[in-house]
Structures are given as structure tokens and as C-alpha cells.
C-alpha positions as CSV (number, residue, x, y, z in Angstrom):
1,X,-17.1,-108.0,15.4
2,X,-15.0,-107.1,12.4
3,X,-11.9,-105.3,12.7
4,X,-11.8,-101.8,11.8
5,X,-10.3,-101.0,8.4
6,X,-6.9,-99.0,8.9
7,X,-7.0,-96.7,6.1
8,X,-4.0,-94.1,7.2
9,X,-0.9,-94.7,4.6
10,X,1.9,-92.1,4.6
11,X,3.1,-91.2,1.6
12,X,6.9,-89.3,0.2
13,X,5.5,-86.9,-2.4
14,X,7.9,-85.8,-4.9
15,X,8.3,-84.1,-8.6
16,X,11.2,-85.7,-10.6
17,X,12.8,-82.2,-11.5
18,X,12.3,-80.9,-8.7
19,X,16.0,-79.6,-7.1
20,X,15.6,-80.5,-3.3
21,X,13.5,-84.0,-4.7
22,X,16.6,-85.2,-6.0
23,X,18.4,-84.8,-3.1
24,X,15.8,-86.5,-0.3
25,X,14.3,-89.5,-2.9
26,X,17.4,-91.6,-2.8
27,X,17.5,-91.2,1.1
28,X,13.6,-92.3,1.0
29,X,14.1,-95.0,-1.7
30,X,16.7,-96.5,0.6
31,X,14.5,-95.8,3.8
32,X,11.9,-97.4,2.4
33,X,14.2,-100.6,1.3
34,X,14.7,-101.1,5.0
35,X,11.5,-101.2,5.5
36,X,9.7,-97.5,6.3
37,X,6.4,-98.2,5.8
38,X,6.0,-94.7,2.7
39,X,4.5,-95.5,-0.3
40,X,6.7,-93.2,-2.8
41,X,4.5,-91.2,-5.5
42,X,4.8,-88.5,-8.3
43,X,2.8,-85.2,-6.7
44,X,0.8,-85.5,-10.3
45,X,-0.1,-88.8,-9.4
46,X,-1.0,-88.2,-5.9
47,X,-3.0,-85.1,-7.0
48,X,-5.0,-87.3,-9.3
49,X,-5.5,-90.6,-7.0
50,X,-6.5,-88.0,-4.1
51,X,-7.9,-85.3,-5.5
52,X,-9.2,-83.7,-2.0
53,X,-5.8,-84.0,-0.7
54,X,-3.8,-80.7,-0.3
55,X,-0.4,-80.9,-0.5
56,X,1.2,-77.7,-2.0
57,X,4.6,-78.3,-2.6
58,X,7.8,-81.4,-3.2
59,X,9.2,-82.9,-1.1
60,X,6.2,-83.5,1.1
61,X,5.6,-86.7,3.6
62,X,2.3,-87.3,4.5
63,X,0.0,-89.4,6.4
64,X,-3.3,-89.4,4.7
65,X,-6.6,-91.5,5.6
66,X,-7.1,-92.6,2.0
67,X,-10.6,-92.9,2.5
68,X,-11.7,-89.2,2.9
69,X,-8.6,-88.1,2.0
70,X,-7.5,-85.9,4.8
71,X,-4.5,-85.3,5.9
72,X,-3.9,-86.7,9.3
73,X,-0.1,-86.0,9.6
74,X,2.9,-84.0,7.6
75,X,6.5,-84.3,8.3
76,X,7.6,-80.7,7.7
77,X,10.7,-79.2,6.9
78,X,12.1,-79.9,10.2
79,X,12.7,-83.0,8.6
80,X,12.9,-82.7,4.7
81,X,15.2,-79.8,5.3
82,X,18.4,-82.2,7.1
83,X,17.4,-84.9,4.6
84,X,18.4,-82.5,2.0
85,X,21.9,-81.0,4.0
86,X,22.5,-84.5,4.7
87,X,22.7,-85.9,0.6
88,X,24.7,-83.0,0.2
89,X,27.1,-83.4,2.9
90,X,27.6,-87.3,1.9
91,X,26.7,-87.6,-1.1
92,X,28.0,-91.5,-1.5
93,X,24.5,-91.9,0.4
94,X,22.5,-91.3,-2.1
95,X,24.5,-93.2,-4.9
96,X,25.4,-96.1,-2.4
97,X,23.3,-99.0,-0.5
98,X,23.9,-99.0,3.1
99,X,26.0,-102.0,3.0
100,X,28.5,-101.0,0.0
101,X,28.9,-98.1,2.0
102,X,29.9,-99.7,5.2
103,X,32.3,-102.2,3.1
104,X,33.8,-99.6,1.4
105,X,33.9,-97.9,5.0
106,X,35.1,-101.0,6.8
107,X,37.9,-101.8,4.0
108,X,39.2,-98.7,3.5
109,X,40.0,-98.4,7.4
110,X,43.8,-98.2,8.2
């Protein structure tokens, strides 16, 4: 018996001008680096690929079964929201990886 095709992917919708975009996509780029299983993609590009798909506005995260696409699953701004107070609070996060961060942490310890 063959194995049933998973066809869920979650996805980090963004627009590049978009204000609170610029704040959450270097937290996703480096969640994703560590391994968070998001495909990243332009809302225009998502809108063409998936047509059916309604997401109606950046920064969105969303599960979608890609082959009816329906949206299974969207991380809300319970979420998004602290991802963007958190890049302004610490800003270094979004310009920093992890581990520069932690050296300059480490080193700079008296």
C-alpha cells in the first residue's frame, strides 16, 4: 500500500515594504536557518502559485494543503505581534546570527 502524500507545507508570507515585515523576516530567516520547517514567500508570489488561497494581509504564517489550497492552519497575531516587539526591543537579533550574538554576549561579560 503506498504511503499517503503529505501535502501540508506552512509557509511565512510577507511583502518587502511592508513595515511590520521587516521587523518579523529576519526573526523567520534565522528560524528557518535552524531548521523551522517555513517555506518563506513574497504574498504576490504566493497569490499567484495558490491562487485559491486567502491570505489577506503581511506578515502571515500559514499551513496550507498545497493540493486544494486550503488553509489548514494560521499563526495569528498572537504570534506575529511579539515577533514584531521582540526585533524592536533587541534589535542586534535581527542584524546578528545566533552565535555572533552569544560571542559578542559571552565576551563582553565582566
Amino acid at each position: 500500500m503506498a504511503k499517503a502524500k503529505n501535502t501540508k507545507q506552512w509557509f511565512y508570507v510577507y511583502m518587502s515594504g511592508c513595515g511590520p515585515c521587516k521587523k518579523v523576516t529576519p526573526l523567520m530567516d534565522m528560524a528557518i536557518s535552524c531548521g523551522l520547517n517555513v517555506q518563506k514567500i513574497l504574498f504576490n508570489d504566493f497569490r499567484t502559485k495558490y491562487p485559491k488561497a486567502q491570505v489577506r494581509g503581511t506578515p502571515s504564517i500559514v499551513c496550507l494543503d498545497t493540493e486544494n489550497q486550503s488553509i489548514v492552519n494560521q499563526i495569528d497575531n498572537a504570534i506575529v505581534s511579539p515577533l514584531i516587539d521582540l526585533s524592536s526591543a533587541a534589535p542586534e537579533l535581527t542584524t546578528m546570527t545566533f552565535p555572533e550574538l552569544l560571542v559578542e554576549r559571552v565576551n563582553n561579560v565582566s
